[in-house]
N, C-alpha and C positions, 0 to 999 in steps of 0.2 A: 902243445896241442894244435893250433892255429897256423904254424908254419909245418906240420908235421904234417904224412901223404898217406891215408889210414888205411888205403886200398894197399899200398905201397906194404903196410908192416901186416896186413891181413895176406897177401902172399905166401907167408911163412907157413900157414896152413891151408889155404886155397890155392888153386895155382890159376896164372894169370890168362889161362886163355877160358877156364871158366868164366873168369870176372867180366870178360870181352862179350865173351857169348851173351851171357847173359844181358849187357847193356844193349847188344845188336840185337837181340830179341824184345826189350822195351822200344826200342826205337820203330822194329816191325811192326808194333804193338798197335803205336802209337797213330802209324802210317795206314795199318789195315782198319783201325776203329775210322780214325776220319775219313778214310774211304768209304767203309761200308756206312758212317753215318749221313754221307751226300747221298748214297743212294739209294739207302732206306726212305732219308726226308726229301729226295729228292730237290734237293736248297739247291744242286749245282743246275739244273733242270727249270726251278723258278726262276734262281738269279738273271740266267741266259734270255728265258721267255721276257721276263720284266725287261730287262735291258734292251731289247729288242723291241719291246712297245713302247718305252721310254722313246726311243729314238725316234721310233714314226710319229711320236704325238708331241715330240718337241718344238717348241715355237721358235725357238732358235738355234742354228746347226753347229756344237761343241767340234771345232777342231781336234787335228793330231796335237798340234801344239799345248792346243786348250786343255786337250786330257791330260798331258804330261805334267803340268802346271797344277789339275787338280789332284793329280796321282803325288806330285811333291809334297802339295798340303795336307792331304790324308794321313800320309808318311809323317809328317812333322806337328801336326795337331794330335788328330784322335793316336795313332801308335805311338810314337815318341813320348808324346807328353801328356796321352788323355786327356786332353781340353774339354771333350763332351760333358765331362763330367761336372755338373752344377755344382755339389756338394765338394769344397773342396779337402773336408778328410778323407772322404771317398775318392777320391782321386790321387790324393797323400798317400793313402793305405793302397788304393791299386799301383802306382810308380813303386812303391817297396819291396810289394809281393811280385809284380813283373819281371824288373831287372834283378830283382833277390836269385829268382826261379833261372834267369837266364844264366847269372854268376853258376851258380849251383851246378844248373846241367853241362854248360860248356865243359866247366874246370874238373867236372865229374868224365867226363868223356877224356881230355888231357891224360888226366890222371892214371883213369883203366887203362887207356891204348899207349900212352907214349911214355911213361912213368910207372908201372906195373911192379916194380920193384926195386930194391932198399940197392941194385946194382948202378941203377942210372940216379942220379940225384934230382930230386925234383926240386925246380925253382920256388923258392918259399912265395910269393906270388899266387902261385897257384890252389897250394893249399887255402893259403888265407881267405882269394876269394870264395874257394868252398866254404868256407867256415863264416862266412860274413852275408855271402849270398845266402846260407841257412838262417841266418838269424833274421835276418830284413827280409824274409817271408813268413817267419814268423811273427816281427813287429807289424809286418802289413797284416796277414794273415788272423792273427788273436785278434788284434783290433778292429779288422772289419767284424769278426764273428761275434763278441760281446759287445762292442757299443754300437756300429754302424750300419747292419744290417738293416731294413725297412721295418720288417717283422717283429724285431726286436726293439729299434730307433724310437719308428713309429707305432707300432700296429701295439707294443707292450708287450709282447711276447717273449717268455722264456729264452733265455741262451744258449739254453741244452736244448731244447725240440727241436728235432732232426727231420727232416724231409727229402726226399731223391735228389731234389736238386740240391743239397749240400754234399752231394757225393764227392764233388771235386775238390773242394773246400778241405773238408775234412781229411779225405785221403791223403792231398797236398802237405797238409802240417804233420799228419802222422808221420809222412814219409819223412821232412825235412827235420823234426824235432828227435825222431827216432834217430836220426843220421848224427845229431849233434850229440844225442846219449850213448850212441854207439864210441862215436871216437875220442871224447872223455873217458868211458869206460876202459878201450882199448888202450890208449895213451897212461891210465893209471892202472895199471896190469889188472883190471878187478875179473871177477871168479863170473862175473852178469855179462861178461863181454860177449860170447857167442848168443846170449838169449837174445842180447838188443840186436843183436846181428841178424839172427830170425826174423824178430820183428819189423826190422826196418827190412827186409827183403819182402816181406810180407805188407807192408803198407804200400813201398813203392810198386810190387807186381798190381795192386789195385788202383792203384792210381791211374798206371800207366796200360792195366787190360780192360779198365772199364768207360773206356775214352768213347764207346759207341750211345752209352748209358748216363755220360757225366756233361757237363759243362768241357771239358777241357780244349774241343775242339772249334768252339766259338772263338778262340784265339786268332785261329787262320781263317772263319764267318766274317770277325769284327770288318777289318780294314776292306772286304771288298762290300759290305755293307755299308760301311761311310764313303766308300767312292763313289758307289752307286748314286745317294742322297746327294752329293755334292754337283753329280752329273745333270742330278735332274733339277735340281736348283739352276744349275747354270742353262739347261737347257727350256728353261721356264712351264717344264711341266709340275713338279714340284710337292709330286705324286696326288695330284689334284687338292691339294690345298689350297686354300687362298691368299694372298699378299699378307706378310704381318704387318699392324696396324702401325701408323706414325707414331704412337705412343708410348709411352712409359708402361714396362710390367706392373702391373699390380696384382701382386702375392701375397698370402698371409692375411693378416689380418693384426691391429696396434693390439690386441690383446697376446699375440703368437706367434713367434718365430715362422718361418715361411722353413719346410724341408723340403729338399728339392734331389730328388732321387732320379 
């Protein structure tokens, strides 16, 4: 199952330039929601203006050098590694579900476009990362949603109560868990194979059509929001905050854990 190419033996009843289309139309999907979502919230609009007052009210003048320097750090803190993040299961559980997600879709694209059938052999590699990058969005994935969540963590709240903003969430695991049921099922010739085949087509079309409505597009938000943050730190305007203190944090309280979200 794991070294096996599921799009690869699903051919035999699909043919491969559906399989195609259909992922060049998530990809459309994908690209027109985070479109129309800069221009609905006009974020690319603010970004610009801010950055632009940033720079007149900055006390000291960030070079070309200087950006590329802070563009590297960005790159290698908050995207790479998530360093922002305080909590560090939450940051454990975001690096799983991140690179889970990227394993997944890369090797899922490989697979459709270069590997489409049981003719060309696909490198076991490949499959695997499919199969691995599903599961390590799920182990990020389940885990933010039952223990680490705010609402749930702290707030005591249920781990079923659904909210909009869990659209992305949700959709995400349906798609990738759907995709693991699927190709176990197909892999043991079972009689549920076209149902989970449905359904995981039907999880991932939401995932990947409700990107104007979902979380999904703060992916490509994040990193030019922390470059920004970093700019105006260096440029000492610091979005009008004040210097933080010489001091030691003081968090929590000796009775309480400190959560830091």
């Amino acid at each position: 199952m794991f070294t096996s190419n599921p799009f690869a033996d699903l051919s035999a009843s699909v043919s491969p330039s559906i399989m195609q289309t259909y992922v060049t139309v998530m990809i459309l999907l994908v690209v027109g929601g985070t479109l129309y979502d800069i221009l609905h919230k006009k974020s690319a609009r603010y970004f610009f203006d801010n950055w632009r007052k940033v720079k007149e009210k900055g006390t000291k003048q960030v070079g070309g050098g200087a950006l590329m320097s802070l563009t590297v750090q960005t790159a290698a803190v908050e995207v790479l590694t998530s360093a922002e993040f305080c909590n560090a299961q939450r940051r454990v559980a975001h690096l799983l579900t991140m690179y889970g997600f990227l394993a997944y879709a890369i090797s899922t694209a490989i697979m459709v476009f270069w590997y489409p059938t049981p003719d060309t052999a696909t490198p076991a590699i490949v499959p695997l990362l499919w199969h691995l990058g599903a599961l390590s969005v799920c182990v990020g994935g389940y885990w933010f949603w039952f223990f680490i969540r705010v609402d749930v963590a702290a707030e005591g709240n249920s781990p079923f109560r659904i909210i909009r903003a869990d659209l992305f969430i949700l959709s995400l695991l349906a798609s990738v868990t759907l995709a693991l049921v699927w190709s176990f099922a197909q892999s043991a010739d079972s009689g549920w194979t076209d149902v989970f085949l449905g359904a995981y087509l039907i999880a991932t079309t939401v995932l990947f059509g409700s990107v104007p409505w979902s979380k999904f597009s703060h992916m490509f938000f994040k990193p030019a929001a922390a470059l920004q943050k970093r700019v105006e730190e260096a440029n000492g305007t610091r979005r009008n905050l004040p210097e933080p203190a010489d001091e030691p944090a003081t968090l929590g309280s000796a009775r309480r854990l400190p959560r830091h979200y």
